[in-house]
C-alpha positions as CSV (number, residue, x, y, z in Angstrom):
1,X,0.5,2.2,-46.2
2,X,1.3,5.5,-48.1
3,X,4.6,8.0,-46.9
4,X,2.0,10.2,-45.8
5,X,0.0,8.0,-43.8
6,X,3.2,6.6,-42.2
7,X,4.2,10.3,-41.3
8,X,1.2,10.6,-39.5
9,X,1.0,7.4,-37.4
10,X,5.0,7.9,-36.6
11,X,3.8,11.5,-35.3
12,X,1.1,9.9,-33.2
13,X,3.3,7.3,-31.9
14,X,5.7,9.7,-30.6
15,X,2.9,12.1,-29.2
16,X,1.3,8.7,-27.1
17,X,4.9,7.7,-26.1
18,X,5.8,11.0,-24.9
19,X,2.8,11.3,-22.9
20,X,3.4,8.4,-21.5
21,X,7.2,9.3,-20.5
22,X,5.7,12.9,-19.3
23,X,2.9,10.8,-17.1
24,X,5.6,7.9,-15.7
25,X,7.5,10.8,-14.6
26,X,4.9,12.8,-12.6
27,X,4.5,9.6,-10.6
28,X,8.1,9.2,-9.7
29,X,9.2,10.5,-6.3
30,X,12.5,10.8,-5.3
31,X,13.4,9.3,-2.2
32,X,17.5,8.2,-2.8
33,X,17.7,10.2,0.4
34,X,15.4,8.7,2.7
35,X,15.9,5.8,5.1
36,X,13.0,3.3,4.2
37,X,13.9,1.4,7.2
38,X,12.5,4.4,9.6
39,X,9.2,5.5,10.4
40,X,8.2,8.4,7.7
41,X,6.8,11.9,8.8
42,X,4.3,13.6,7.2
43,X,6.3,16.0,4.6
44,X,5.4,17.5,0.9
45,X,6.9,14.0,-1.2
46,X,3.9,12.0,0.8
47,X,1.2,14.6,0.7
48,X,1.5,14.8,4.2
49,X,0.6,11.8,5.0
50,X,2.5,9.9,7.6
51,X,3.4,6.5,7.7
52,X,0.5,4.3,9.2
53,X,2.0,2.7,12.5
54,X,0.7,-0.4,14.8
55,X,2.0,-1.2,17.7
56,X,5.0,0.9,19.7
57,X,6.6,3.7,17.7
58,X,9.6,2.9,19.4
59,X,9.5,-0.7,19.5
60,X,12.9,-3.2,19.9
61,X,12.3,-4.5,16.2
62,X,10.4,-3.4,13.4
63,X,8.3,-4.9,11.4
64,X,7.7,-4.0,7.4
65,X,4.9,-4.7,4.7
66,X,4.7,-3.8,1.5
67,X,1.1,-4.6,0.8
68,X,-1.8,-4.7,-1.7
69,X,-4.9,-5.2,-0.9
70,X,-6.2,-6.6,-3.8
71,X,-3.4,-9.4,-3.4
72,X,-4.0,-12.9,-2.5
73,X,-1.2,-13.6,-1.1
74,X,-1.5,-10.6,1.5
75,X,-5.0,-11.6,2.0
76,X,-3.3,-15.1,3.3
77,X,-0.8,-12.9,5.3
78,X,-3.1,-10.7,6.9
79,X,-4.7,-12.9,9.5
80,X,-1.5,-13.8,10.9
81,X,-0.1,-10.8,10.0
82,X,-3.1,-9.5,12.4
83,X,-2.3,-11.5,15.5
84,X,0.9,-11.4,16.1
85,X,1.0,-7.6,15.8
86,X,-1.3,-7.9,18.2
87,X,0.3,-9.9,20.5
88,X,3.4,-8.2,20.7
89,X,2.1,-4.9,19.9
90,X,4.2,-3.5,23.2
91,X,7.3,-4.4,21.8
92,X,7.2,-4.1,17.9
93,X,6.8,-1.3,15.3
94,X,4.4,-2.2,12.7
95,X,4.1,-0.5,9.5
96,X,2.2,-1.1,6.3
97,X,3.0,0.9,3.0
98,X,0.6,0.6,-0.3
99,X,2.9,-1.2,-3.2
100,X,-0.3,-1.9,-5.6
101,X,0.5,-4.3,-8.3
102,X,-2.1,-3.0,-10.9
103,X,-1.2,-5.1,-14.0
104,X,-2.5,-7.8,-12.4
105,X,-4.9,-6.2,-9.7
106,X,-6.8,-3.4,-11.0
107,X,-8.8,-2.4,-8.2
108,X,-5.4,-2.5,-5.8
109,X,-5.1,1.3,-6.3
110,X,-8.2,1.8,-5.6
111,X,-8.2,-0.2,-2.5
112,X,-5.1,1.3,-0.8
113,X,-6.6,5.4,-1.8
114,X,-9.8,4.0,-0.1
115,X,-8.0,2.9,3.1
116,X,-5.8,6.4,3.1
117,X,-9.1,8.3,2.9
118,X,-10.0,6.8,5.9
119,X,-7.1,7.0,7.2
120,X,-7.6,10.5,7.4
121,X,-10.4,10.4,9.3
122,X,-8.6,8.7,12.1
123,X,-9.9,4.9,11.0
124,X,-7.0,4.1,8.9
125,X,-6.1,0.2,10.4
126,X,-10.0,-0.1,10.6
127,X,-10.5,0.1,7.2
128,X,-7.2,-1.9,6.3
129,X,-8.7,-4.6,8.5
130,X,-11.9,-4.2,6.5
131,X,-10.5,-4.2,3.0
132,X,-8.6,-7.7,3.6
133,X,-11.2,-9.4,5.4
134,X,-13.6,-8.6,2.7
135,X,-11.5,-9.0,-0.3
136,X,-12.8,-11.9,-1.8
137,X,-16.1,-9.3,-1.7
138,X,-14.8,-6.3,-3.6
139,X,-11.8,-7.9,-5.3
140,X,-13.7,-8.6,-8.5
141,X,-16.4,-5.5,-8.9
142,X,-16.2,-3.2,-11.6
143,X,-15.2,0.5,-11.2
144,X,-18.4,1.9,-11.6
145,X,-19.6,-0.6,-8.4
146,X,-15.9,-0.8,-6.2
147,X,-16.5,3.1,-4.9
148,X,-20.1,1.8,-3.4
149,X,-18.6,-1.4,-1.5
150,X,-15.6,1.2,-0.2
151,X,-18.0,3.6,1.1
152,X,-19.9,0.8,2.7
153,X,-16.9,-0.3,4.6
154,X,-16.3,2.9,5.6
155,X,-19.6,3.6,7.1
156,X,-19.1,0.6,8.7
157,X,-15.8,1.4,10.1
158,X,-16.9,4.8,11.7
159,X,-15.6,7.0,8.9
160,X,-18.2,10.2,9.7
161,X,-17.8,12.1,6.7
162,X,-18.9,10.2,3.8
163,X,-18.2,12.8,1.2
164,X,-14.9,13.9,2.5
165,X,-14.1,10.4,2.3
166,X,-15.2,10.0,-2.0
167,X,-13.2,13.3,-2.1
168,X,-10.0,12.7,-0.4
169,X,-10.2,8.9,-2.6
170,X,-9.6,10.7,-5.5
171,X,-7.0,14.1,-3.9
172,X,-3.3,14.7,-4.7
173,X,-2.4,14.1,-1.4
174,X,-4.1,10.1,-1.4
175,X,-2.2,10.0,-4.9
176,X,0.7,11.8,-3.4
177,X,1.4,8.8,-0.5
178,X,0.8,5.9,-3.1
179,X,3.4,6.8,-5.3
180,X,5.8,8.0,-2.3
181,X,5.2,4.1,-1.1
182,X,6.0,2.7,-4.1
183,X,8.8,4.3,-4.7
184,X,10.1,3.1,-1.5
185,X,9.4,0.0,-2.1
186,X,11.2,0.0,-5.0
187,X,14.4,0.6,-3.0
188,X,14.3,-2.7,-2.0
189,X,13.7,-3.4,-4.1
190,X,9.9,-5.0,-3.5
191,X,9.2,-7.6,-6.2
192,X,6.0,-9.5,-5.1
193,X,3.4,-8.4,-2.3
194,X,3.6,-8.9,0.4
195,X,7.1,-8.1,1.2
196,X,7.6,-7.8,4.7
197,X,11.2,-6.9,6.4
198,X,11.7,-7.4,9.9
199,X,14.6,-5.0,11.1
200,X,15.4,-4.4,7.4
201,X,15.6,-8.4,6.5
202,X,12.5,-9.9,4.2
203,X,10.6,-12.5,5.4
204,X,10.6,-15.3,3.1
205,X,7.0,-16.4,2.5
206,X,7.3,-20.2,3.8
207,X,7.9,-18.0,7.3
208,X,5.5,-15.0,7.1
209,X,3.2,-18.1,5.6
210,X,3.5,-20.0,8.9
211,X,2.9,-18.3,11.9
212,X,4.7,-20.2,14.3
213,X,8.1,-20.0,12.4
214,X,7.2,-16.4,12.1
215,X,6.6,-16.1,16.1
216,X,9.9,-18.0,16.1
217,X,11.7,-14.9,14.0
218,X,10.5,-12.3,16.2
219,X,11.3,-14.1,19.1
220,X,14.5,-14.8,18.1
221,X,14.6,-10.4,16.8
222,X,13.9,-9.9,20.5
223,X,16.8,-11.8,22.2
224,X,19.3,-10.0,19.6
């Protein structure tokens, strides 16, 4: 390689790498002030998009998942997950916040935008729901053929306005809640999905895994 032509790739290097720096930043919200453990508002940081909450807003305990969609793992946790937020949905506060691993689940972003977009058309846990019980479904699809299966789901799930829905998918606001998740998540910080706290205390996942010794934990949450 000649000087010159080193010159030139070390200028391009630096160019890509900045960009990079420029775009890692953009995504980074700050949130050393907020109190992960609460419900969030709606508020600038996460597009004004609230946190999504099951159950009693003011429940005795609280339950916490950091969740991807794409995941597994969470796809295991959901069922039970499912029915036990059910059962005691009088007494606990349920939220789920988007912590897409995409090095290893590409269409994980996707997924959580999809069930945000929804979300604001009032069918947020509906399409939740629908994303994990058809995962094994979408998981896999390309890009160009993911945005059909999410519309479909949609449909299905009452969302009226089909191209609000493809618009808000792809708004600042959807990207806007994402990242503000995230970055909660890393406060933890969250290091595998799902993560899921109960009164600020994770869940190991031979407990969230079983749902009796998980019904045992919030039973035992309850009496404290």
């Amino acid at each position: 390689m000649s000087k010159k032509t080193w010159i030139i790739f070390v200028a391009i290097t630096v160019v890509v790498l900045g960009g990079l720096v420029l775009l890692s930043r953009k995504n980074q919200v700050n949130v050393s002030n907020v109190d992960q453990t609460k419900i969030q508002v709606a508020n600038a940081d996460n597009g004004n998009i609230a946190d999504h909450v099951f159950g009693n807003t003011s429940g005795k305990i609280t339950l916490i998942e950091y969740g991807d969609f794409q995941c597994p793992a969470c796809g295991q946790a959901y069922p039970i997950l499912k029915d036990l937020t059910e059962q005691y949905k009088d007494k606990l506060t349920f939220i789920f916040r988007n912590n897409p691993l995409t090095t290893i689940h590409p269409n994980a972003r996707a997924g959580a935008a999809a069930a945000e977009a929804a979300g604001l058309q009032g069918k947020y846990w509906e399409m939740h729901d629908a994303l994990y019980v058809n995962q094994d479904a979408w998981s896999s699809l390309s890009t160009e053929k993911r945005g059909s299966a999410y519309e479909a789901y949609a449909k299905a799930v009452g969302v009226a306005k089909a191209d609000q829905f493809k618009s808000d998918m792809d708004s600042k606001n959807v990207d806007s809640k994402i990242n503000f998740d995230l970055a909660l998540g890393k406060k933890i910080p969250v290091q595998g999905t799902p993560t899921i706290l109960l009164n600020g205390k994770q869940i190991e996942s031979d407990v969230w895994s079983d749902k009796a010794k998980f019904k045992a934990q919030i039973d035992e949450a309850l009496k404290s």
